[in-house]
Structure formats: C-alpha cells, structure tokens
C-alpha positions in Angstrom: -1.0 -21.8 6.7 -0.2 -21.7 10.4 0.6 -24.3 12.5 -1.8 -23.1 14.9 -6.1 -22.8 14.5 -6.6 -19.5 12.6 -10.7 -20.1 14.3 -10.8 -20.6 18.2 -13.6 -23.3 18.8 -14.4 -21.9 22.2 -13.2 -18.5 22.6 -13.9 -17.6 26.1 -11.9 -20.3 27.4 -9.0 -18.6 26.4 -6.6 -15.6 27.6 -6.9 -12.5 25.0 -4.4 -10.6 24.4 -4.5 -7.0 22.6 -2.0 -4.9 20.6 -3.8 -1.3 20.1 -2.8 0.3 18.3 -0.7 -1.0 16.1 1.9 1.7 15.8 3.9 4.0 13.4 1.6 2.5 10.4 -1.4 5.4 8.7 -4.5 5.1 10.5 -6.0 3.3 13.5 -5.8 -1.1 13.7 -5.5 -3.4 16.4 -4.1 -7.2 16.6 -6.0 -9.8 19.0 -4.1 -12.8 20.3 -6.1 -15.5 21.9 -4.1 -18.0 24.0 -4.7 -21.2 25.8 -3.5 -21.9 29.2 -0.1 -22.9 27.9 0.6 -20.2 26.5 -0.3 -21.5 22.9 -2.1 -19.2 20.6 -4.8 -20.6 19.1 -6.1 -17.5 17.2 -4.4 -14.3 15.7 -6.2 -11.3 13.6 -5.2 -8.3 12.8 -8.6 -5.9 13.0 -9.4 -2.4 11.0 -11.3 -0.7 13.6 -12.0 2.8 12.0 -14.4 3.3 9.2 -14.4 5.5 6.3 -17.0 5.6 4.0 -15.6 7.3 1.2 -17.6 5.5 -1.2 -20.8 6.5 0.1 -19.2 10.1 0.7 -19.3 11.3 -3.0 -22.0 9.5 -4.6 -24.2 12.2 -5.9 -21.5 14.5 -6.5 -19.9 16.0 -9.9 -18.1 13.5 -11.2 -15.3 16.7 -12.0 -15.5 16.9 -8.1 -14.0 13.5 -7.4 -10.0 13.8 -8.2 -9.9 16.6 -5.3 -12.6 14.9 -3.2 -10.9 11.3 -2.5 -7.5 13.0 -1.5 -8.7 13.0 1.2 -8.6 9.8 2.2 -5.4 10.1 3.0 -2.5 12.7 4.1 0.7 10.5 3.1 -0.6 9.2 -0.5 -3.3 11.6 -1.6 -1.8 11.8 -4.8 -2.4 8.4 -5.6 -5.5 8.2 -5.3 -5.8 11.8 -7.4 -4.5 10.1 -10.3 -6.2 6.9 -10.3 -9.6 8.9 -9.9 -8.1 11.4 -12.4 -7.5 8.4 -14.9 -11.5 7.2 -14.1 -12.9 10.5 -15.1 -10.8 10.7 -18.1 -12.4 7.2 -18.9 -15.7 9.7 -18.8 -14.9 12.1 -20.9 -13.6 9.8 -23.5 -9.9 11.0 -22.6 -8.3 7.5 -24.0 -5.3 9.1 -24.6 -3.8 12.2 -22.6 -1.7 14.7 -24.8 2.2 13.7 -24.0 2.7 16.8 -21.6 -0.3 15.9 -19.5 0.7 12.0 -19.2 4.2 13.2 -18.5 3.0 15.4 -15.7 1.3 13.2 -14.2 4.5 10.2 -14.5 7.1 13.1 -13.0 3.7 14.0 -10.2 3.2 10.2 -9.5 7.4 9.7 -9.1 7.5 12.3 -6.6 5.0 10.8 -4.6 6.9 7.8 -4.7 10.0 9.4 -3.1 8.4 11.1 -0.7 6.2 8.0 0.7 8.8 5.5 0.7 11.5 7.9 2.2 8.6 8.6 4.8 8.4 4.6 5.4 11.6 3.6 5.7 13.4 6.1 7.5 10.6 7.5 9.9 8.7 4.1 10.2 10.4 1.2 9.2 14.5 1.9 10.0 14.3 2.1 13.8 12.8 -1.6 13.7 16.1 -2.6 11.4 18.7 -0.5 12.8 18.2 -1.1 17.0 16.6 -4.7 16.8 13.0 -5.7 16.5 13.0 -6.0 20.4 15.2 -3.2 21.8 13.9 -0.5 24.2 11.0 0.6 22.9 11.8 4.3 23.8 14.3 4.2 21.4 12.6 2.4 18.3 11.3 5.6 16.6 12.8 8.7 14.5 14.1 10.9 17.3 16.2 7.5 18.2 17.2 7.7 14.3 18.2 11.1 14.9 20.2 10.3 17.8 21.9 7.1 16.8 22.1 8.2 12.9 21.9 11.9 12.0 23.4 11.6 9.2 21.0 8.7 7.9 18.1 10.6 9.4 19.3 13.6 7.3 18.8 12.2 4.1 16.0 10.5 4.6 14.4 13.5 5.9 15.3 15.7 2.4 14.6 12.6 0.6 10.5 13.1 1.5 10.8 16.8 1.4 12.0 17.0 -2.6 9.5 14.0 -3.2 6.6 17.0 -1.4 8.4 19.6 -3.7 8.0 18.0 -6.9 4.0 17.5 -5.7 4.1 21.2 -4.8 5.8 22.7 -8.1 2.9 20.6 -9.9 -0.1 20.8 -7.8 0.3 24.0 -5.6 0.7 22.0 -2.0 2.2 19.5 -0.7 -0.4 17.8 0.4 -3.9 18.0 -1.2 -2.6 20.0 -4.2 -5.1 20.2 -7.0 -4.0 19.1 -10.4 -5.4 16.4 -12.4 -8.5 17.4 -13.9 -10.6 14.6 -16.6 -8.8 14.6 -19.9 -5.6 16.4 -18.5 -3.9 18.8 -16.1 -4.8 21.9 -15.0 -2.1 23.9 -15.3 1.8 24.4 -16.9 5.0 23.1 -15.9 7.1 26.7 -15.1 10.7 26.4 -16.6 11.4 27.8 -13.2 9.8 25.2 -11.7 11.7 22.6 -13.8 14.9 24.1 -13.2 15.0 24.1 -9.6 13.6 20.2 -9.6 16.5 19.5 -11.9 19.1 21.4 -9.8 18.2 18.4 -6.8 18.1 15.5 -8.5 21.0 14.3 -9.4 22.4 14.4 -5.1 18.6 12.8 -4.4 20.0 9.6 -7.0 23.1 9.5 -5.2 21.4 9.3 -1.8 18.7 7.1 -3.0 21.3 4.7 -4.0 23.0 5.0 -0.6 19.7 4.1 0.6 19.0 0.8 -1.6 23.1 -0.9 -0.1 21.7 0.5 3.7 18.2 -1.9 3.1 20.4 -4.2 1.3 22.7 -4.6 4.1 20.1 -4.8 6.6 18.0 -7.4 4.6 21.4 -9.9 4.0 23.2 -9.3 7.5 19.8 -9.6 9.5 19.2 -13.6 10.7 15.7 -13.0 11.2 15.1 -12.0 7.5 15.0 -15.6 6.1 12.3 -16.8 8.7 10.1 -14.2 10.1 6.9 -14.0 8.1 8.6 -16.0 5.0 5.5 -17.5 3.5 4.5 -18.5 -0.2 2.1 -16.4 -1.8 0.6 -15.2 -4.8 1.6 -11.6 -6.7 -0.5 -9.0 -8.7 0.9 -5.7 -10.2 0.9 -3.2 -13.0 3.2 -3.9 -16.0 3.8 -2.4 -19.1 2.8 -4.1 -22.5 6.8 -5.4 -22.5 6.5 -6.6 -19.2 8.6 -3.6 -18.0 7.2 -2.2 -14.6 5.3 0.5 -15.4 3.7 2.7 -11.8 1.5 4.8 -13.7 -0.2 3.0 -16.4 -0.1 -0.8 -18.0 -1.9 -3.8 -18.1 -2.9 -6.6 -15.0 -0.1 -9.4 -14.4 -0.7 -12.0 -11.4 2.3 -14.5 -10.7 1.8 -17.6 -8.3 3.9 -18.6 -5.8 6.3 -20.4 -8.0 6.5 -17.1 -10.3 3.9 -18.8 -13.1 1.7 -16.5 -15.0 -1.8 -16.7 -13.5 -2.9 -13.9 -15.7 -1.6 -11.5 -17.6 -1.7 -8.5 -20.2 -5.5 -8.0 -18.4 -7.0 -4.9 -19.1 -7.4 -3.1 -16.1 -10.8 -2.0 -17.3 -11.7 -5.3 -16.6 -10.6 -6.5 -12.9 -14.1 -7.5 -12.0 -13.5 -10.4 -14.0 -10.5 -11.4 -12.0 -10.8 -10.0 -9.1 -13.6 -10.2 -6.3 -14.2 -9.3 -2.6 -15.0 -11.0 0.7 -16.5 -9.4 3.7 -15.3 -10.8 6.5 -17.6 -10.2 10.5 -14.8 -9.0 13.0 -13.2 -6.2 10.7 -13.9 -3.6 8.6 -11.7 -4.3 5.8 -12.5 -6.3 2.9 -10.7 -9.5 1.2 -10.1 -9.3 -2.0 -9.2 -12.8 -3.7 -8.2 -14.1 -7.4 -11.7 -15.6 -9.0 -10.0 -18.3 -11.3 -8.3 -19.3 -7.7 -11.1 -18.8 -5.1 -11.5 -17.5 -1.6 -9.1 -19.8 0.6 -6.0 -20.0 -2.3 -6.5 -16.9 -4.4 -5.6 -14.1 -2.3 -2.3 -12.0 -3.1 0.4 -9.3 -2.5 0.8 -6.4 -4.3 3.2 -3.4 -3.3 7.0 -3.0 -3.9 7.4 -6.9 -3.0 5.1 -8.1 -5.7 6.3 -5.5 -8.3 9.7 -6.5 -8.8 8.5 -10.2 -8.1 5.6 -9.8 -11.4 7.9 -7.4 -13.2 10.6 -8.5 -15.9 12.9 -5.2 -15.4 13.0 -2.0 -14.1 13.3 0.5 -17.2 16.2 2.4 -15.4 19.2 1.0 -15.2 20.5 1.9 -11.8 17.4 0.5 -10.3 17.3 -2.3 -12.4 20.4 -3.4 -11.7 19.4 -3.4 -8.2 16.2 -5.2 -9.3 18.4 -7.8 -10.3 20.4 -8.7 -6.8 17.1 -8.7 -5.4 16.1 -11.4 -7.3 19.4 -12.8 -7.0 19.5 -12.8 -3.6 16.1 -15.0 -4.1 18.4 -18.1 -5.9 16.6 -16.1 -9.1 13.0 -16.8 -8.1 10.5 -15.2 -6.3 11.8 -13.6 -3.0 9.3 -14.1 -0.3 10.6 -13.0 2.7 8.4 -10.1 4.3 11.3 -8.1 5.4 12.0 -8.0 1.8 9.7 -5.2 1.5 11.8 -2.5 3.1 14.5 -3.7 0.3 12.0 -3.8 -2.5 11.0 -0.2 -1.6 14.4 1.3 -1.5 14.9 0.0 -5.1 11.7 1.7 -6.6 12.8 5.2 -5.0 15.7 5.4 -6.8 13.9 3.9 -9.7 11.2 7.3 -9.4 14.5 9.2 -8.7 15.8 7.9 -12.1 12.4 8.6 -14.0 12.3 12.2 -12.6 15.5 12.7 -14.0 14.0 11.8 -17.3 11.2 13.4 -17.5 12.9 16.8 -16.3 14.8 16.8 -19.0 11.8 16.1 -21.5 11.1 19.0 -23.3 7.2 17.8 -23.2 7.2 18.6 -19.7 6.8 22.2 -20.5 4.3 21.7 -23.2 1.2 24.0 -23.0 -1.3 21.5 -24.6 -2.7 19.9 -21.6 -6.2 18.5 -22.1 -7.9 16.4 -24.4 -11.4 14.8 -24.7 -13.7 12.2 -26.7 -16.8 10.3 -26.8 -18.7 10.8 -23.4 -18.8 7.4 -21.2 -20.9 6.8 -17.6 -18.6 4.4 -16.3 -14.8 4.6 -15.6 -12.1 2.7 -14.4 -8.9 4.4 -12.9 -5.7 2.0 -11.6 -2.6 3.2 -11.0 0.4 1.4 -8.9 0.4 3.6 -5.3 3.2 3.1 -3.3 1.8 0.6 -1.3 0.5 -1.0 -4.2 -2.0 -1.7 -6.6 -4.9 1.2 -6.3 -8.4 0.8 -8.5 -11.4 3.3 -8.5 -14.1 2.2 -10.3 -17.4 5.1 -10.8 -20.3 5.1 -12.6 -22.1 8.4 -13.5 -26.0 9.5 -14.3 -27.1 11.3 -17.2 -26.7 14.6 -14.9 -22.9 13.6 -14.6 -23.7 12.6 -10.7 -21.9 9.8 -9.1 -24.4 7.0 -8.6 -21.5 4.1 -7.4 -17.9 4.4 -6.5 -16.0 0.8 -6.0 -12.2 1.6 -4.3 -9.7 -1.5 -4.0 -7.0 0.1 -2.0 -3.2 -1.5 -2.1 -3.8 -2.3 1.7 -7.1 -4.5 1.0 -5.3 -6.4 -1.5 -2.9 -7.3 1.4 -5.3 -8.1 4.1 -5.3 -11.3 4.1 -1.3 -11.6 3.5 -0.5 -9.2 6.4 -3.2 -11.4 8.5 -0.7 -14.5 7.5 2.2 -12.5 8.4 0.5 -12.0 12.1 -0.3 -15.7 12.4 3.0 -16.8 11.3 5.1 -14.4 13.6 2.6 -15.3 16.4 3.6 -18.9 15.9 7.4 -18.5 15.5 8.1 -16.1 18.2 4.8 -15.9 20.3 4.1 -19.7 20.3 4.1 -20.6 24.3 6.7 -17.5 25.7 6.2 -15.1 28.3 5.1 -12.3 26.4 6.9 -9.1 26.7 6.2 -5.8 24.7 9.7 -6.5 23.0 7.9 -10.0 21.6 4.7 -7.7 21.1 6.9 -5.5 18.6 7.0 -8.6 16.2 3.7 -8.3 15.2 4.1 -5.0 14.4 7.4 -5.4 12.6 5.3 -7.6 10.3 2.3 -5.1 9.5 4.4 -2.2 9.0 6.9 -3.8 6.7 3.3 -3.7 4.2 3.6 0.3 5.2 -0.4 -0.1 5.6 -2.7 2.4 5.5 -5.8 1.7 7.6 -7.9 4.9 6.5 -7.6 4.1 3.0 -8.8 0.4 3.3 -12.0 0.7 5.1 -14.8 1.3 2.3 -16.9 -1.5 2.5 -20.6 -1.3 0.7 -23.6 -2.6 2.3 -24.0 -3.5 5.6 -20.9 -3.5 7.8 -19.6 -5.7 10.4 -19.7 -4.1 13.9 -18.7 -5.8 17.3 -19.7 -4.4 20.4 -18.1 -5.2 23.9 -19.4 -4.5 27.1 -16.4 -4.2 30.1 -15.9 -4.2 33.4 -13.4 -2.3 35.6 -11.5 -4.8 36.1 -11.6 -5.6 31.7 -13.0 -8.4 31.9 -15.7 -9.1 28.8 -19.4 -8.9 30.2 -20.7 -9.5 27.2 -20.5 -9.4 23.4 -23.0 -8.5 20.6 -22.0 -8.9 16.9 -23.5 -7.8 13.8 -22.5 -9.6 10.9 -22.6 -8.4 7.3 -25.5 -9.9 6.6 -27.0 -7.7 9.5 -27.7 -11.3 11.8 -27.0 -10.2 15.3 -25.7 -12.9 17.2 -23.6 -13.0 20.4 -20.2 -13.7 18.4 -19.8 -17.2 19.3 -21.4 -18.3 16.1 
C-alpha cells in the first residue's frame, strides 16, 4: 500500500487538486489529489464519472437481441463483448459445442480485434508517453507528434489497426458494430475471396508486429523509470487453456498471487460467482471486484496483457512465445510487475493474434458452410472471453418468453480498478509527494492509467442504487457545499 493515507480524515482542510479528464484513454474519468499544506498528498482516487447502464438497458429484450445490442458499449472493442455475449446465448440454446468453422470464425474474428485494439493503444495512445518522455511538452505527446517525429513508426502502426478492422469487416460486414455471432454459431460464410486477400497481408503484418514487440522491448529495458513507477505486487487472473497454454477465446479460470502461486485454477468459467465478487464503492461509479477466498482489502487483481503472460505457461506460437519468454526473463523468471510492462506485454500478444490469423487462414475449416448448432434449451448463460484489455464476463438469465430478466457484466477495466487506483496512489507518492506540481508531473498519473488502456464506458454498470456526488461551486471554484448519496441511498454531506 502507499506510504501516504489512501482516506483523508478531514478533507476540507486540504488543497484539491483535479486531473479531468484523464486523457487519450476510452471514455470520460477524472483523478482527485488532496494535499496538505506541505505539499503532501494525503489522498489520491482515480473517479469514473459517466454512467452506462447497459445492464438495465436490455433487460426485457430477446435474448437473440443481445450480441448486437451490447456492441455498443463500446466503439474500440465491440467485438469483445459480441463474443462473450455470443458465447452466453449459445449457453441458452444448449450450443456446448460450436461446429469447428463457427469456433474458428470467431478465434480468426477475436484475433483481429486484438491487432487492431492494441495497435490502436500503443501507437496512437500509449507511444507518445514512451518515445518524447512522460513529461515533455505536452503539445507534442500525442499521434500527430508520432507522425512528425516517427512517420515511419506511425505508418505501421496505423496499417497495423486498419488490417486488424479488415479482418472484423470481411467477417462481420463493418468495422465497427458488424453483426456476426448469432447463439449456437455464425451468421454467415467465410468468402474464399475474403480469405485470400486476409492471407495476402499477413505475413508483412508478422514482420511489423515483431518490429513492434523489440520497439516496446527497447523502451521497457532502456527506460529508468520502468523499474519504479507504479512497480507494485499484486495478484493475476486470466483465461488459460486446459494445458495451461493462453488461450483468448475460450478456457478455464487461473488466478496467480503475487509470488506466481496458484490461487485457483482449471475453474470453470460458468462458475466465477464462486470466486469472484463485487464491491461498490460511494465516490465512483465503478465497481471493485475482489477474489472471495482472499477478501475485500487483499484479494483484488490484474488481468489484461500483464496478467496473461504472468498466469499463462506459454504462448502457443512460437514467435510470440519466444518473446513471452524474455518477458519473463527480463522478470529474473518470475512475475514481472512493473506497470510499464503492459505496453510490452501488449506488443507480444499482437503478434501472438498475428500468428494465429495466419493459422487459421490457412485452415480449410474456415471456409466450412456448417455454421450453427444447437441443444437442450437453458435460461441462464455465462459468456467469458479474454478482451484486449482483459478478462470480460456476461452473465444473463432469460424467462420462459426468452426475455432478459438480469444481465451481470464484469468488464476487464473493473477488474483493474482497484490496481489502477494503486498505480495513482503510488505515482502520486513517488513523483507528486511534496513538489511544485506542474502539468508535466500531472502527466504521471496519466501515464499510469493509460498503460491499463482503460475503458471507462465499458466499466460503469453497477446494479442497484448508485453512488452520486453533487458539488455546489462558486466563481471563484471554491466548494460551497457537498451532498452525497451513497449506495445504500444514505444522503450525507460526504464527510462521513
């Protein structure tokens, strides 16, 4: 934990300092900084303040409705959550098992999205952070710096994302909110066409992916801020194959503590109520999940391209694999947790998806026309599938009129609440602690969120009542007063 109190004992003696919005990251967050008249900061959170209520949204609806209906959550991963509500349905329809052209669709479907996010991360997002220096002039920390300073880089990454949206749009029919996925199956044929001009990209996407992986390599090793900024010990949950082979699209639970021991493992995804619960917290509207067997203050967790090749025992390519490998290495062989790491870890699983499109192009299954399959009708479903940020579960149960009557979504950026909140407090401590704060220093705590590549639309579906803080203003900004509602609906004037 921090060196500093998490839980200001008398707020309004203190200077507040806001960050909002926190920038280049999906969706709309801010980070509050209280400090005392030294300079000392006694209290940092990082606060979701949009709400999206996606949950509430589609119960009542078709339960055929909800693969197309949750895309939009979100513009940069809406196939994500496409397949894990794809993969819930099927659960409905008693689609255990997907005919081989289906699941392979949606693998080479799910792979594209992963190019296409994390190219959109690290080299629109991410890179200007890395490349000009977490403090440099903040006109210049964005893509049209990239541009300027690195066309060439900028080049890549820019076709990177766009053969990552074509794959989407060869399966689904858009780039973004495509529709494809459909319970027990897919919709619609792979064109040889289609496959042939997929194929004809690939192999120069592998090369430049790999180029990619040494460029976050090299950034990660040369940088001497990587071993201490937001370096903290935490625990790990991810999706693994039966083998322990990371596996993105399907598999079983694994969670890994801090030391890289098993907390659980080979856990039915079916079953993550029994592992996993969620806190709601007053002052934002994101949850906190937490591992039950560990509780609310030691149990929380990562999950994204950090904790995958932390829980995972191998890539099953083996050019990303043997990257997975000096990762770990560069980790004296344990678990790597260094923040920055993320931009790293991310790099590796592109070219792993680069690698497994490859594959599965060259599958003749891919062009199958046997496409959907069903069983024993069910009214509840679960649907998890590793999104590029992370872990993503949707959990519905149905009526007997095939209606929606509850939706639960974990989101890979609720699972890292609470880490990214301990990435805030521990930058605030390192570099914040007692300075004259400049936007430069500012730019830290942002470094920190983005290098989760959060996104805030996604993570705001709380049930029941929700938090909500309301602050009355002066001209001059100073705080006339302050109501808060709690979760429990107590009203109080937020010094409670």
């Amino acid at each position: 934990m921090s060196p500093f109190l998490e839980t200001a004992a008398n707020p309004r003696s203190l200077r507040r300092v806001v960050i909002e919005p926190v920038t280049r990251v999906e969706g709309h967050g801010k980070v509050t900084l209280l400090l005392d008249d030294e300079g000392r900061v006694r209290q940092a959170r990082l606060h979701i303040v949009e709400f999206r209520g996606f949950e509430k949204f589609i119960q009542g609806r078709p339960y055929w409705e909800v693969p197309v209906l949750v895309q939009r959550l979100c513009g940069i991963c809406p196939v994500s959550h496409h397949l894990a509500a794809g993969k819930a349905v099927d659960m409905l329809v008693g689609a255990r098992r997907l005919t081989p052209t289906a699941e392979k669709l949606r693998r080479l479907l799910h792979a594209g999205q992963i190019v296409q996010s994390h190219a959109l991360h690290f080299f629109h997002l991410a890179s200007p952070d890395l490349l000009f220096g977490f403090d440099s002039e903040r006109d210049r920390r964005n893509i049209v710096g990239v541009i300027g300073a690195e066309p060439e880089l900028a080049r890549k990454g820019v076709l990177l994302r766009k053969y990552g949206q074509e794959v989407i749009r060869h399966i689904t029919g858009k780039r973004v909110h495509g529709k494809a996925v459909v319970p027990g199956g897919m919709n619609k044929e792979l064109t040889q066409s289609a496959r042939d001009e997929m194929r004809r990209g690939i192999g120069e996407i592998i090369g430049w992916s790999r180029e990619a992986v040494a460029i976050g390599r090299r950034l990660f090793e040369s940088s001497e801020q990587s071993a201490q900024f937001a370096v903290f010990p935490s625990n790990y949950m991810g999706l693994v194959a039966p083998n322990g082979e990371s596996d993105l699209y399907d598999g079983v639970l694994r969670a890994k503590d801090a030391a890289g021991k098993i907390i659980f493992d080979q856990v039915d995804y079916t079953k993550y109520n029994r592992f996993l619960r969620e806190e709601v917290k007053p002052w934002t509207y994101m949850k906190f999940p937490f591992i039950v067997s560990l509780g609310e203050e030691e149990g929380w967790y990562r999950v994204g391209p950090l904790a995958r090749l932390n829980v995972a025992d191998r890539l099953g390519t083996p050019l990303a694999e043997a990257e997975r490998q000096a990762f770990r290495a560069a980790a004296g062989g344990g678990m790597q947790h260094a923040t920055l790491a993320y931009h790293w870890a991310r790099l590796i699983e592109m070219l792993h998806a680069a690698e497994r499109i490859e594959r599965l192009l060259d599958d003749p299954d891919i062009l199958g026309a046997d496409l959907v399959t069903s069983g024993e009708r069910a009214f509840e479903g679960v649907g998890v599938v590793e999104a590029p940020r992370g872990t993503l579960f949707h959990h519905y149960k149905v009526d007997e009129n095939d209606l929606v009557v509850r939706a639960n979504l974990i989101v890979s950026t609720t699972h890292n609440n609470q880490a990214m909140n301990e990435s805030v407090r521990s930058v605030a401590a390192r570099y914040l602690d007692g300075k004259e704060l400049t936007e430069g220093l500012l730019n830290h705590i942002e470094v920190a969120i983005r290098a989760y590549d959060p996104c805030l639309s996604c993570a705001t579906h709380a049930l029941g009542r929700m938090p909500l803080q309301v602050e009355l203003v002066d001209a001059g900004g100073s705080v006339i007063s302050r109501m808060v509602k709690g979760s429990d609906g107590r009203v109080t004037d937020g010094e409670g």
